[in-house]
C-alpha positions in Angstrom: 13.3 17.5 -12.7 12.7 13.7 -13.8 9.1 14.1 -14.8 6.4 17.1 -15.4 2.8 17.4 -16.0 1.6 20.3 -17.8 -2.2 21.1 -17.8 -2.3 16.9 -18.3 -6.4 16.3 -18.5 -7.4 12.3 -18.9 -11.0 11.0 -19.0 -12.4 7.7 -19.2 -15.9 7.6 -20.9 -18.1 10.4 -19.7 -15.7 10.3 -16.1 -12.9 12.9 -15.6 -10.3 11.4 -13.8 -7.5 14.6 -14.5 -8.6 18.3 -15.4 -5.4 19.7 -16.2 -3.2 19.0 -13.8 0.5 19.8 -13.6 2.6 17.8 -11.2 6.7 17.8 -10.9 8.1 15.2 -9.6 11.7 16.2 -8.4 15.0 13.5 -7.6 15.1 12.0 -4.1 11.4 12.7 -3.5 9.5 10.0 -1.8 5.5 10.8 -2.7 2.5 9.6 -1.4 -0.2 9.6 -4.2 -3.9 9.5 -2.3 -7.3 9.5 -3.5 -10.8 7.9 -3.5 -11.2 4.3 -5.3 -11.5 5.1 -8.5 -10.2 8.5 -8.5 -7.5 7.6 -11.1 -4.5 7.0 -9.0 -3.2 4.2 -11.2 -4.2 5.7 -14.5 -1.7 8.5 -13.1 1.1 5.9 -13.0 1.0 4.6 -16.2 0.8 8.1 -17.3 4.2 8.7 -16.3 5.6 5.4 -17.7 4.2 6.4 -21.2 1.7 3.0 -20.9 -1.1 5.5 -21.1 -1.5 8.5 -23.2 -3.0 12.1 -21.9 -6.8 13.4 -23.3 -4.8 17.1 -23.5 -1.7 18.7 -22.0 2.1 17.7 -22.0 4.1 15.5 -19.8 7.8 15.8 -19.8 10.5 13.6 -18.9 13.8 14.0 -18.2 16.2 12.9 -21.3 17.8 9.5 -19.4 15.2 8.7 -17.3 14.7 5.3 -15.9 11.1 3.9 -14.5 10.5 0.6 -12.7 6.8 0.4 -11.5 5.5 -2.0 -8.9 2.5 -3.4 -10.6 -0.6 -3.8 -7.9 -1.7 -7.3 -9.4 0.6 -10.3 -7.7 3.6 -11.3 -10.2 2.0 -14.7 -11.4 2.9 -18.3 -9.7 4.6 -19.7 -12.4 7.6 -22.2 -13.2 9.7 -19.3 -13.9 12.2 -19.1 -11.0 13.1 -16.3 -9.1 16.3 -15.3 -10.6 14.6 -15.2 -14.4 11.7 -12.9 -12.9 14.1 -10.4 -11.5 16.2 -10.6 -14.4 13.3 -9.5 -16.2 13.5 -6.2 -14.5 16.9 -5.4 -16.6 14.9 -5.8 -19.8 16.2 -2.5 -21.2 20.0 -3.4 -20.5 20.0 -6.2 -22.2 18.8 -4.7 -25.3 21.2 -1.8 -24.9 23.9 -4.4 -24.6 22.3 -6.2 -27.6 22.1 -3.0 -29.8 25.3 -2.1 -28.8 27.2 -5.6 -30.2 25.2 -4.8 -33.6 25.9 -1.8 -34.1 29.9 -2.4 -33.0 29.8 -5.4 -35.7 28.1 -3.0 -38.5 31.3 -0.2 -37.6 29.0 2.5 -36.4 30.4 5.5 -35.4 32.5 6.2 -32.3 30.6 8.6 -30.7 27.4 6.6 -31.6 29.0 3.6 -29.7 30.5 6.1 -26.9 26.8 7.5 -26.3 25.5 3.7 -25.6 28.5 2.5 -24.0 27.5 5.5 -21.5 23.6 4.6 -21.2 24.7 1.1 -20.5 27.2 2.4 -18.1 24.6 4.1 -16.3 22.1 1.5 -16.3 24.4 -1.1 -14.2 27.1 -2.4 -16.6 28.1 -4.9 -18.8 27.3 -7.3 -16.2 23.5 -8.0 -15.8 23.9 -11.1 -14.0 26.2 -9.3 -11.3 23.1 -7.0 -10.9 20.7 -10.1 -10.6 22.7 -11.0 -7.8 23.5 -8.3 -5.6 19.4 -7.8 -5.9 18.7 -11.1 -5.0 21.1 -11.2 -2.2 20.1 -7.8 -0.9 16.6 -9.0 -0.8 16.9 -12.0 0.4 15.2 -14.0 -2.3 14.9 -18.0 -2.9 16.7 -17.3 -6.3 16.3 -20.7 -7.8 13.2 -21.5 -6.4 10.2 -21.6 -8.6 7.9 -18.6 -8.3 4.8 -21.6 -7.7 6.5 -22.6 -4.7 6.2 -19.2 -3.3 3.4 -16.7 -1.2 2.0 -14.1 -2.2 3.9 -12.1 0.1 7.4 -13.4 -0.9 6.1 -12.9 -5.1 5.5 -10.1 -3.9 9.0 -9.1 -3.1 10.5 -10.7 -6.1 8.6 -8.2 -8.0 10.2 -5.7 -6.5 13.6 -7.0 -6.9 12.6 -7.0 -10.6 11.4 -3.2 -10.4 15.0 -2.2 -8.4 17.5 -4.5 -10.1 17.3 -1.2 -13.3 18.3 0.8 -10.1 15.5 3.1 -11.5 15.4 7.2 -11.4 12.1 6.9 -10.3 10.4 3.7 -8.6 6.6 3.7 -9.0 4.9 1.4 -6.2 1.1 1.0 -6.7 -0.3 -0.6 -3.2 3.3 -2.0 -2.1 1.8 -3.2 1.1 -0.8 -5.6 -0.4 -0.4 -9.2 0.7 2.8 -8.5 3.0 2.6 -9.2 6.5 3.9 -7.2 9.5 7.8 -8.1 9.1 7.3 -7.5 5.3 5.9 -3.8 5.5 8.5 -3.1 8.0 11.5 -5.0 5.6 9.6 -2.4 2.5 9.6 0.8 4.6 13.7 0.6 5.1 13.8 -0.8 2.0 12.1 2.8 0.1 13.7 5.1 3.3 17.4 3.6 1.9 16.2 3.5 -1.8 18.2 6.8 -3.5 16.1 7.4 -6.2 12.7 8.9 -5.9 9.7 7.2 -5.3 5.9 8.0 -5.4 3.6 5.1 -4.6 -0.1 4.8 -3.6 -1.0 3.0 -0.2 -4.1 3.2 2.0 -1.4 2.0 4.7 -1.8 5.1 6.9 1.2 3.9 9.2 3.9 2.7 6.2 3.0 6.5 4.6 3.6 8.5 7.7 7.3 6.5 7.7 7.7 6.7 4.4 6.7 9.6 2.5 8.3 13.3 2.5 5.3 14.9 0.2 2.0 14.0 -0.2 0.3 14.2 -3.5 -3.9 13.9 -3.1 -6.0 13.3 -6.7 -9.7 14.4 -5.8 -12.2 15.3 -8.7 -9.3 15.1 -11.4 -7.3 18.2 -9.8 -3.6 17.5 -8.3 -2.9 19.0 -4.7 0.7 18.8 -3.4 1.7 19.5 0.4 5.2 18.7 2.0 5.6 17.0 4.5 4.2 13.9 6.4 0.8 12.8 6.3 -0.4 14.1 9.3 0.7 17.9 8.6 -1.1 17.0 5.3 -4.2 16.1 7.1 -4.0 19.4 9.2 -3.9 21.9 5.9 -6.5 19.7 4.3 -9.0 20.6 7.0 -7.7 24.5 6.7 -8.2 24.1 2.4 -11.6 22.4 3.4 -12.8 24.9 5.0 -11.8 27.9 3.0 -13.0 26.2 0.0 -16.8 25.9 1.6 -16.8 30.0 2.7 -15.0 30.4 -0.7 -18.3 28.4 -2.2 -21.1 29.7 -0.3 -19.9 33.3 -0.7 -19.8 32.9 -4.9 -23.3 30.8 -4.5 -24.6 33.5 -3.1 -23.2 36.5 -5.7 -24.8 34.2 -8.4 -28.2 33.8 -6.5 -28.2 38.2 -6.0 -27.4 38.9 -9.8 -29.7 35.8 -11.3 -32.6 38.1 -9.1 -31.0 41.1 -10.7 -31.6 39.9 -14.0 -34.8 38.3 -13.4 -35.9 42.3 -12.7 -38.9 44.0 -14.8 -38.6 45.4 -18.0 -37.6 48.9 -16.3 -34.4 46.8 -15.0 -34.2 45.3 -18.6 -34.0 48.7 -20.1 -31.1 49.7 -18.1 -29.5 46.7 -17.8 -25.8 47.0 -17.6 -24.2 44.9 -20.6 -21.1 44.3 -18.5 -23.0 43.2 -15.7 -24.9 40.3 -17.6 -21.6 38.7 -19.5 -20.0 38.7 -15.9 -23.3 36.5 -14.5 -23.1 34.9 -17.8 -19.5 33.8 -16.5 -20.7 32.7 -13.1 -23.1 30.3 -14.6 -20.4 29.0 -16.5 -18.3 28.7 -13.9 -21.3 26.9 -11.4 -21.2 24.2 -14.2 -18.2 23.4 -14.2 -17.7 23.1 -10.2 -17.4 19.8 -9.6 -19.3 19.0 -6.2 -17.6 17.0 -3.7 -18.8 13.4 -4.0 -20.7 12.4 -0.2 -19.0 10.5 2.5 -19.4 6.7 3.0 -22.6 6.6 5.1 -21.6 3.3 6.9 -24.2 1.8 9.7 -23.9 -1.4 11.7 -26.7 -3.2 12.3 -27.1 -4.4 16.0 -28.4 -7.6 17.0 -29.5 -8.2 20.7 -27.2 -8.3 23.4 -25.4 -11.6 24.0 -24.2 -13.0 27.1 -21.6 -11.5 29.4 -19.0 -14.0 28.3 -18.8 -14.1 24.5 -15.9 -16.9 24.1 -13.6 -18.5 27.0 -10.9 -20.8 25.6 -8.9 -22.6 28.0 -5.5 -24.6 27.6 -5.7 -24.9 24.1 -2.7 -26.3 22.6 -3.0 -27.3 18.1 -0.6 -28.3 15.2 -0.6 -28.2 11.8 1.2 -31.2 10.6 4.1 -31.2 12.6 4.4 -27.4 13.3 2.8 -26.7 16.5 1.0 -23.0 15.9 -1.0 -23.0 19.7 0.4 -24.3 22.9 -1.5 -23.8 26.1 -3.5 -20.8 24.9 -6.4 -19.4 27.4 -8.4 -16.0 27.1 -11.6 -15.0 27.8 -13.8 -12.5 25.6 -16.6 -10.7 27.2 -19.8 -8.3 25.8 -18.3 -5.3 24.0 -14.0 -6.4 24.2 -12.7 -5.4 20.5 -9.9 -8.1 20.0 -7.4 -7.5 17.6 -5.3 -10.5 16.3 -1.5 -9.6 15.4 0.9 -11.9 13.5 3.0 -12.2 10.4 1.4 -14.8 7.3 1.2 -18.1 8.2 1.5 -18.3 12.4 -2.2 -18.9 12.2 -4.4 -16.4 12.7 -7.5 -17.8 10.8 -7.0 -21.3 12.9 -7.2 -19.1 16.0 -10.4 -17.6 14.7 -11.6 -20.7 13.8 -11.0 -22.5 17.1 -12.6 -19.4 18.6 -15.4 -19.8 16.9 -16.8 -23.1 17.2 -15.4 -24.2 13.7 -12.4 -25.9 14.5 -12.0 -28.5 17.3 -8.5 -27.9 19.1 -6.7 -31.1 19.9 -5.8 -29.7 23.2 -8.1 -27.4 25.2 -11.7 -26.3 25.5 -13.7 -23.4 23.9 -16.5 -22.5 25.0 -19.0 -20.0 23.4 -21.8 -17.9 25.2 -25.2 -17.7 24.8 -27.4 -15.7 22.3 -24.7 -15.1 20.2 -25.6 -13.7 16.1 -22.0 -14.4 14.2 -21.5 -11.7 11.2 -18.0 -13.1 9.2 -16.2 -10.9 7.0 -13.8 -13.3 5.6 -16.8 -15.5 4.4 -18.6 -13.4 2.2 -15.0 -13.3 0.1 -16.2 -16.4 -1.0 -20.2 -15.7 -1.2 -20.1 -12.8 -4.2 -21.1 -13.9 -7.2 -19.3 -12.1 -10.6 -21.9 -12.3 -13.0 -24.6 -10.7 -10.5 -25.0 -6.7 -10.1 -23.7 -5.0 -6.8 -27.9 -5.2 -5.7 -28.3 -8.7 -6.7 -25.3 -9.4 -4.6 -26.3 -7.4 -1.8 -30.6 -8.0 -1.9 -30.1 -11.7 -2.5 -32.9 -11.4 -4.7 -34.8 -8.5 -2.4 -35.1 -5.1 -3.3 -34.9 -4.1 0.5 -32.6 -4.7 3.2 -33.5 -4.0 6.9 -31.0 -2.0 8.8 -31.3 -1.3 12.5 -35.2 -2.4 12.0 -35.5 0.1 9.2 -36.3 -0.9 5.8 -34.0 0.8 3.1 -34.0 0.2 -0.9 -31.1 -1.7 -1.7 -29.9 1.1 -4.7 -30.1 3.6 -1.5 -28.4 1.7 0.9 -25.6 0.7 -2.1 -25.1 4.7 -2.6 -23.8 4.7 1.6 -21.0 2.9 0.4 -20.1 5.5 -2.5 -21.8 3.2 -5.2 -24.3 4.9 -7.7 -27.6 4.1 -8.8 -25.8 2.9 -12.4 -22.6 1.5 -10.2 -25.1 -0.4 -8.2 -26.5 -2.2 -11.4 -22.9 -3.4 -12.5 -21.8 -6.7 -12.3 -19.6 -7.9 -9.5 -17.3 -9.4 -12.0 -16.3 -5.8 -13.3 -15.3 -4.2 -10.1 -11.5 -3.3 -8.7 -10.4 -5.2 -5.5 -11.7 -1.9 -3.4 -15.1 -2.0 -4.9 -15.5 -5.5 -4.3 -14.3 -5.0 -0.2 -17.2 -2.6 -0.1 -19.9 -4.6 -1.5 -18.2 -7.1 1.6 -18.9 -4.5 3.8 -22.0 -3.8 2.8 -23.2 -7.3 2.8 -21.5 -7.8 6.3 -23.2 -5.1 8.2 -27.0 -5.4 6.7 -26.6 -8.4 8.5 -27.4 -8.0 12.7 -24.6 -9.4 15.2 -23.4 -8.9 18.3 -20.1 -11.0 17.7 -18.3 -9.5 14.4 -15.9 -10.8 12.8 -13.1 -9.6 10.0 -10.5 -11.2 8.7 -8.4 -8.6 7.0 -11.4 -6.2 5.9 -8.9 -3.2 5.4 -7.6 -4.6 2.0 -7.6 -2.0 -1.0 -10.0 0.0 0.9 -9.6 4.5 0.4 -8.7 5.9 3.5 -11.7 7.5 3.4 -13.6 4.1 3.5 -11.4 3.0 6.4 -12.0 6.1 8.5 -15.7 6.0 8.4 -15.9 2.5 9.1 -13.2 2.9 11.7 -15.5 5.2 13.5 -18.3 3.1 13.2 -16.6 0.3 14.9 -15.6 2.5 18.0 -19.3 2.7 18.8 -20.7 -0.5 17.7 -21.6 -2.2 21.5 -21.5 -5.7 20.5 -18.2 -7.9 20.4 -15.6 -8.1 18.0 -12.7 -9.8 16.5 -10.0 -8.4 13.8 -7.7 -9.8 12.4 -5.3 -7.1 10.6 -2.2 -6.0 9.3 -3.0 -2.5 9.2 -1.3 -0.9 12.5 -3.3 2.4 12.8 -6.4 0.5 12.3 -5.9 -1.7 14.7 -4.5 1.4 17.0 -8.1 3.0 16.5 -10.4 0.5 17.1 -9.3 -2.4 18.8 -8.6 -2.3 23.2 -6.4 -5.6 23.0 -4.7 -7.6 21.1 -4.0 -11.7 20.9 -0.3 -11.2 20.0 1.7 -14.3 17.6 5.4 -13.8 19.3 8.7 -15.3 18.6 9.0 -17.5 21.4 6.1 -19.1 19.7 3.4 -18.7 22.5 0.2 -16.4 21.7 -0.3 -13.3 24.5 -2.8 -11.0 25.1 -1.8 -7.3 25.9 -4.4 -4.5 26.5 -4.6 -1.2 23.9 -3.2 -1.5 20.6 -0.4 -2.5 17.9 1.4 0.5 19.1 1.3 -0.3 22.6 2.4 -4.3 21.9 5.1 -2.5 20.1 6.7 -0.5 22.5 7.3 -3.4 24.8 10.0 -4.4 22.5 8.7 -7.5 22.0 8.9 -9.7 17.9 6.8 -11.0 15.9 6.9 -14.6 15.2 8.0 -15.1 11.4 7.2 -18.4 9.9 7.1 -17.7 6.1 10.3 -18.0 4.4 11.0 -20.2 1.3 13.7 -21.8 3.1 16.2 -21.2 5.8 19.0 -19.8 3.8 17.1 -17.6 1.2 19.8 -16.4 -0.6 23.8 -16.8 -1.8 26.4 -14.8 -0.1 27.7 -13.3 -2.9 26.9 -12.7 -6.9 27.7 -15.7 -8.7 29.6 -15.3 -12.0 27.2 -16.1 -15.4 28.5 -20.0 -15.8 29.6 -21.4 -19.6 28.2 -24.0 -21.3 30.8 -26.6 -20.0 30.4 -26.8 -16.3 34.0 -26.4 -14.9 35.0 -27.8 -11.6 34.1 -25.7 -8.5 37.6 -23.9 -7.3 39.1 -24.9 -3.7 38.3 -22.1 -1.0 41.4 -19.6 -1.1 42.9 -19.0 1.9 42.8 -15.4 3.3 45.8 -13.6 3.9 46.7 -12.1 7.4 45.7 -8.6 6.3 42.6 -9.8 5.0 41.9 -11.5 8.0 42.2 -9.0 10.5 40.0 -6.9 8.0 37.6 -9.7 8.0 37.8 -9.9 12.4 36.8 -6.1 12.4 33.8 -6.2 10.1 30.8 -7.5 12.2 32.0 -4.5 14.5 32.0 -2.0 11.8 28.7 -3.5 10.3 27.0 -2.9 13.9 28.0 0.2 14.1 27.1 1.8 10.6 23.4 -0.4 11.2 23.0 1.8 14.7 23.4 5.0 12.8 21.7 4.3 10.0 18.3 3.1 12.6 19.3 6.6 14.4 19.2 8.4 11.1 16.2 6.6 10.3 14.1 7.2 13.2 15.3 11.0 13.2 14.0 11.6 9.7 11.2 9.1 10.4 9.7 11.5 12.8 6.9 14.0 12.3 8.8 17.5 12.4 11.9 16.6 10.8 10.6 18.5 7.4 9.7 21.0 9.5 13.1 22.3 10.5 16.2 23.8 8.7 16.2 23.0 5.0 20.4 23.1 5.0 20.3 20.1 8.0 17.4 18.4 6.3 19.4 18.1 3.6 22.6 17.1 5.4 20.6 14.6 7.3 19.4 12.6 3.8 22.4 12.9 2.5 24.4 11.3 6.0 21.9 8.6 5.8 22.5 7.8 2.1 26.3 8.0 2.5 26.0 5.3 6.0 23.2 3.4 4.2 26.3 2.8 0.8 28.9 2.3 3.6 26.7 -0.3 5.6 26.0 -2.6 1.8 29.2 -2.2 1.1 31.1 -3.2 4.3 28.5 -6.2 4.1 28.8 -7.4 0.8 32.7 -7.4 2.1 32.5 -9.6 4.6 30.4 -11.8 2.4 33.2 -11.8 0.3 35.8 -12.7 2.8 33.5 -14.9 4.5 32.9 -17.0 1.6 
């Protein structure tokens, strides 16, 4: 056991956000921690990292446990470079290091210097810098560039260099996925699937959880539910629990309404009134009270413009650069009435100049676009920019009105705001005080008061619940006019797009009908464009160097046994990275919890053992190599 909640209860003003909950969070577990916006999912995080303190209850850790948590919020573009903000990450080392040298200079006693030298032991060593390395070099980081010179992507993964380089117990990941691009969610998920320590971590990335996560954990009206398994076994007992709990519901609802007329008898019924009877319906008022009702569904509608033309956009031979770096050569498609075009690429191929040039805003210095006729543009990506902070939710939405026309049908703005889970109080907060989910959904809202027959979103999936997302997803599958979406989340895409404008390595753009899945299987790769530099990161840990710089010593030469060692290690290296992909994709798959718990187990621990074997036998032939 590394962590236990006992009958934990938090609240935030007036707003429950835990009613004693108890939770158990075991080694080697990879959890998925799901909920609503809002629901408490990171106040549960720094719960367990002791940043934030429970209303009631107990919460017990493990006597040597080690945290690292993944922070939502980007680690900031400073000057700082990338080895210092890893090294960060080892914070606690260094003062068990520190506290050991005082306490060895002050002659403590030997088993008081025995019991540090064995945390230190088990937190990496005496060699922090060694650490900083192998993390750097495992990750592939920039580690002397500046973290200003860097995306938001690639600052992302420093940060989680700085959350592994402890090599935690327990690694908490809150939205790991946010700013990462196709290449980078896929570098995370084998990242977490090799990690050996457990992991819980919230994501509204419905594909990177279904690879991922072994358990999922849901938070919903400040109780904790647990189910094994993947996410979609989770999703078929959570329609089962749903349904019991609603018979479960109406039966007690209508036990209460028979004794309440009971007890609202004559005074012949008074008189005989059985004493029992009336502290039992005293309890089932009690206990209506306290039921929590389930909070509505988004109620999302589209509003629909007239039709357009048959042809919505035709682009032909369209070639563009940026600078020197060409990002279109000889592009040609054509978008008719209803297509739903998905756009699919890693950060920075140039997906937004594509949607530009599509749209009329950018003139391509090769090529012609041409756009059809009675076309009504909706953007998503430029209402980012519209919100103002210091306005309400209606303000922002209204534009100064206290109605908004939907479909042709006029609908208070403080009504329309509670479709998209915002109440009437909610609705009167300012923008400014909202989370980065919140603030999507105002987008949305904004976006889709709006009639259009050609919509457009850039991204719109961002910090959204996967509630949110399904709702809206449906809505999109019946909307009839055109659209274009630009996304990095693959089971979105799957469910509403029926092609997709693919960003390839051969650095051409294609177009493929169906979804990301269906580009997928092809075989075909991404084109991947934002690295820091070509070489990212040394071979091999550097040693810490001393104040004098000594002169760099001449390459040894290897020996003949080393040699032949280092002639059979690309083999050896291939072969330990095709069983650890077949491990992967066998434990990856939907029914592998489902089956024997004895070859379950086997199976992790094969994969764990190849995964060690496969680092090692690389940071070998680094070695020789270098």
């Amino acid at each position: 056991m590394l962590v236990r909640f006992d009958k934990v209860s938090l609240e935030f003003g007036h707003v429950p956000l835990l009613r004693e909950a108890d939770l158990v969070m075991n080694a080697g577990e990879r959890a998925c921690l799901i909920g609503r916006n809002g629901a408490g999912k990171s106040s549960l995080l720094k719960l367990i990292t002791g940043e934030q303190q429970p209303d009631a209850g107990r919460i017990e850790r493990a006597p040597t446990l080690e945290v690292a948590r993944l922070a939502q919020e980007l680690a900031p573009a400073t000057e700082q470079s990338v080895r210092e903000t890893v090294a960060e990450g080892l914070g606690h080392l260094h003062e068990l290091i520190q506290t050991y040298q005082t306490r060895a200079e002050a002659s403590a006693a030997p088993s008081e210097l025995a019991a540090l030298q064995h945390q230190i032991e088990a937190h990496g060593g005496w060699e922090p810098e060694v650490r900083v390395e192998q993390v750097i070099s495992r990750l592939e980081l920039p580690g002397d560039e500046p973290m200003r010179s860097l995306s938001g992507g690639w600052r992302r993964r420093v940060a989680l260099g700085a959350a592994l380089v402890s090599d935690p117990d327990l690694l908490l990941l809150d939205e790991p996925t946010n700013h990462l691009d196709l290449a980078a969610i896929e570098w995370l998920e084998q990242e977490i699937l090799g990690f050996r320590g457990a992991v819980l971590f919230i994501t509204h990335d419905r594909a990177f959880m279904e690879r991922v996560a072994d358990r999922i954990i849901e938070l919903d009206l400040g109780r904790l539910t647990s189910w094994d398994g993947s996410y979609r076994s989770f999703l078929r007992h959570k329609e089962q629990v749903l349904a019991d709990e609603a018979r479960h519901q109406e039966l007690f609802d209508k036990r209460l309404a028979a004794e309440e007329a009971w007890v609202r008898q004559g005074i012949k019924a008074r008189r005989t009134r059985n004493e029992g009877r009336v502290r039992a319906l005293e309890e089932m008022r009690r206990e209506r009270a306290r039921r929590l009702e389930r909070a509505g569904s988004a109620n999302v509608q589209i509003s629909q413009a007239g039709e357009s033309g048959r042809k919505v956009i035709v682009a032909k031979g369209v070639s563009h650069d940026f600078g020197d770096r060409p990002l279109l050569r000889d592009f040609s498609v054509t978008i008719l009435r209803g297509d739903r075009v998905g756009i699919v690429g890693n950060n920075g191929v140039g997906k937004s100049t594509l949607l530009r040039i599509l749209l009329g805003d950018l003139q391509p210095k090769v090529g012609s676009v041409k756009l059809g006729t009675r076309l009504e543009i909706a953007y998503f990506d430029q209402l980012r920019a519209s919100l103002e902070p210091e306005k309400t939710i209606a303000e922002n939405v209204g534009q100064g009105r206290e109605f908004v026309t939907v479909n042709g049908r006029e609908k208070h703005v403080i009504s329309y705001m509670e479709d998209f889970l915002f109440s009437p109080e909610r609705a009167r907060t300012p923008v400014k005080a909202l989370s980065g989910g919140e603030r999507n959904r105002v987008i949305l809202a904004q976006l889709l008061a709006r009639p259009a027959n050609l919509l457009v979103m850039d991204e719109p999936t961002n910090d959204l619940d996967i509630e949110t997302l399904e709702v809206l997803e449906a809505r999109l599958a019946q909307y009839e006019g055109t659209l274009l979406l630009v996304s990095h989340d693959r089971v979105f895409l799957d469910n509403v797009v029926t092609s997709v404008l693919v960003f390839e390595k051969d650095g051409l753009v294609h177009e493929y009908v169906g979804g990301y899945e269906d580009w997928a299987a092809r075989g075909r790769e991404l084109a991947e464009v934002e690295r820091p530099r070509d070489n990212p990161a040394p071979s091999a840990p550097r040693k810490p160097s001393p104040k004098s710089e000594s002169p760099r010593p001449q390459r040894k030469r290897l020996s003949y046994k080393e040699q032949r060692e280092l002639d059979a290690l690309p083999d050896r290296i291939e072969a330990l990275e095709a069983r650890v992909e077949a491990l992967q994709a066998e434990i990856s798959s939907p029914d592998f919890y489902q089956g024997e718990q004895e070859k379950i187990q086997a199976t992790l621990a094969e994969f764990a053992e190849t995964s060690e074997e496969l680092e090692a036998a690389v940071d070998r032939w680094a070695e020789l190599e270098s």
